[in-house]
C-alpha positions in Angstrom: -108.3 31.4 94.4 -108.3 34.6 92.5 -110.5 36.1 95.1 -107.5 35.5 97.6 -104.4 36.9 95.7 -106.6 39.9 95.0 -106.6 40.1 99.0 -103.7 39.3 99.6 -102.4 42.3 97.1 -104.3 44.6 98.7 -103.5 43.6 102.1 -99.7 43.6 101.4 -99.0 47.6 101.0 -100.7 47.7 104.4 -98.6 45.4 106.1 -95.5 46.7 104.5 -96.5 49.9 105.8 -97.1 48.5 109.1 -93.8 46.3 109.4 -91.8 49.5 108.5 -93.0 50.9 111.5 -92.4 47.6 113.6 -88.6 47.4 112.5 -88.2 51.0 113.2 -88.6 50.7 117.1 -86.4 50.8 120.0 -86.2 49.0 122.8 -86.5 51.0 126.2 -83.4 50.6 129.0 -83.7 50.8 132.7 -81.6 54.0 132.4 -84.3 54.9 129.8 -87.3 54.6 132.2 -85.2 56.5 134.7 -84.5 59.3 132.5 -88.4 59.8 132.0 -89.2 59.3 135.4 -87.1 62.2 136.1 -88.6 63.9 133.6 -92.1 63.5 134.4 -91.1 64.5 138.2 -89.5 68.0 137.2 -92.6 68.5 135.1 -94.9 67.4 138.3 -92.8 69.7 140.3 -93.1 73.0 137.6 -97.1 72.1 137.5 -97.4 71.8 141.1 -95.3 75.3 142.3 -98.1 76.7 139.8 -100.9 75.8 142.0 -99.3 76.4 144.8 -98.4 80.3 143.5 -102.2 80.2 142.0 -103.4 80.2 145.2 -103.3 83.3 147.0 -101.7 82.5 150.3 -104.0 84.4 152.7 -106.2 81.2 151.1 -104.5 78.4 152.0 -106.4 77.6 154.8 -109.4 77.4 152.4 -111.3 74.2 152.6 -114.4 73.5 150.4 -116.3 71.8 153.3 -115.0 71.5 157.0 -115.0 67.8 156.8 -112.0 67.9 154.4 -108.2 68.5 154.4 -107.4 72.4 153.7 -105.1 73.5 150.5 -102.5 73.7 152.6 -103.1 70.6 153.9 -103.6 69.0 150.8 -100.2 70.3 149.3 -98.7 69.0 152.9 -100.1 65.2 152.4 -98.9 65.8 148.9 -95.5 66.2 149.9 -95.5 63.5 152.9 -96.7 60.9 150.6 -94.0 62.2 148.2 -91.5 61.1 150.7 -92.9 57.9 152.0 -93.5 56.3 149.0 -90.4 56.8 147.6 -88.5 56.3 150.2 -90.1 52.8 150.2 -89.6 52.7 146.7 -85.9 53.4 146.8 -84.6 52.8 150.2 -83.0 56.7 149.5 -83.2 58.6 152.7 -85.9 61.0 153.5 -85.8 64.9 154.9 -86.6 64.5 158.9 -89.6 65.8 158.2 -91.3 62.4 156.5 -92.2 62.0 160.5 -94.1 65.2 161.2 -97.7 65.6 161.2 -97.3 68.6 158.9 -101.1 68.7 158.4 -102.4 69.3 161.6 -99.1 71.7 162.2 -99.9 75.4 162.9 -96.4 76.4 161.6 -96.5 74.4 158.9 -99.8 76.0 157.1 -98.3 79.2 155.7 -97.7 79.7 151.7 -93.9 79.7 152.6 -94.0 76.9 154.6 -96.0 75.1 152.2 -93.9 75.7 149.1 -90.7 75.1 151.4 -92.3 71.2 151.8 -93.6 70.9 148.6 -90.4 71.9 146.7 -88.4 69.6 149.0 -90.5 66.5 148.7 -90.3 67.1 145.0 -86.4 67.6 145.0 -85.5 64.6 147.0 -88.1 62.1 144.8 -86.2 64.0 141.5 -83.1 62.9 143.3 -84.2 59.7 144.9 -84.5 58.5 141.1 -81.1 59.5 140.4 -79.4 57.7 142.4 -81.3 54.4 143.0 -80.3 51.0 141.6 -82.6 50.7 139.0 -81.7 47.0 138.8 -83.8 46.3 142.3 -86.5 48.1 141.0 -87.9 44.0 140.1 -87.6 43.5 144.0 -90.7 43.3 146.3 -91.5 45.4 149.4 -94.3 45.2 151.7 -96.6 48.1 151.7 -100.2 48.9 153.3 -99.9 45.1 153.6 -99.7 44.4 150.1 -96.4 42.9 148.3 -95.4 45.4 145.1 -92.2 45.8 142.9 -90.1 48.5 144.0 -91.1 50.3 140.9 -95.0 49.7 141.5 -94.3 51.9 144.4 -92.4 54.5 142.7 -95.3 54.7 140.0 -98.2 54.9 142.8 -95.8 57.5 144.5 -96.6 59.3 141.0 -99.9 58.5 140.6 -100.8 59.9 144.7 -99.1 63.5 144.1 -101.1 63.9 140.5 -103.9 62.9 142.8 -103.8 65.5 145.4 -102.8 67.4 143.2 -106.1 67.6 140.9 -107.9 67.4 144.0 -106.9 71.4 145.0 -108.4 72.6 141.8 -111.6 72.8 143.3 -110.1 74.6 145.6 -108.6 77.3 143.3 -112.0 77.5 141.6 -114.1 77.8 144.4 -112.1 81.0 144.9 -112.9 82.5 141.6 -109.5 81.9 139.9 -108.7 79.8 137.0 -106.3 76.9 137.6 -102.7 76.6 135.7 -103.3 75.2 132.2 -102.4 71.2 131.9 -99.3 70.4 131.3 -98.9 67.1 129.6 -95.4 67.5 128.4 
């Protein structure tokens, strides 16, 4: 018994401490999540402009092997996908150019051009946050044949521009130049 209350008095500064910390926090709101959403986009969007400025432009064509999408054309997907999954996300309505087939676009593959789509595709998901109803974002939507939450989506649409993203600093090495420093926050 005296084994146990010596324990049990040990134990009990560390679960004080612990508790304290328990008591302190906050529950999140759906307007919270929105706010850091829109956060983490503008921060997406700084970090992306980077690469796409890192990149000289007489190397956007650049592609590592010829069986794969250029930089230009990654940053182009990049921005496509940008629209369609949020638009699916949020039902918010897309620039005209969501339809396109800005990759295989001759026009479409200069730095301007480029940075024009990017910016935009990062603009209207900033704003497609904004002004969405964050109380459907519980509501399922058919996508790729699969049934998510609208907010699944909206993550994923996340997830697919950090992918792409990543993916071109292969290309920006292969050409001898260092990459923009990670920014986590």
């Amino acid at each position: 018994m005296k084994n146990i209350i010596t324990k049990l008095v040990l134990c009990l500064p560390i679960l004080l401490f612990v508790s304290s910390f328990t008591a302190k926090a906050q529950s999140l709101t759906s307007e919270d999540i929105r706010q850091q959403l829109v956060k983490e986009w503008q921060r997406a969007k700084a970090y992306t402009i980077e690469y796409l400025n890192t990149m000289s432009a007489d190397k956007y064509s650049f592609k590592a092997v010829d069986s794969i999408r250029s930089f230009s054309q990654q940053m182009l997907h990049l921005a496509q996908a940008n629209l369609f999954f949020m638009s699916t996300g949020t039902d918010q309505t897309p620039p005209s150019f969501l339809k396109e087939d800005l990759e295989h676009s001759a026009t479409a593959q200069s730095k301007d051009s480029v940075m024009y789509y990017v910016t935009t595709s990062y603009d209207y998901c900033i704003d497609a946050l904004k002004n969405t109803d964050v109380n459907k974002w519980g509501d399922k939507k058919k996508i790729f044949g699969m049934e998510e939450t609208r907010f699944a989506i909206i993550l994923k649409a996340f997830e697919h521009q950090t992918h792409h993203r990543g993916q071109t600093t292969i290309y920006i090495r292969l050409q001898g130049i260092r990459p923009p420093q990670e920014r986590l926050f």
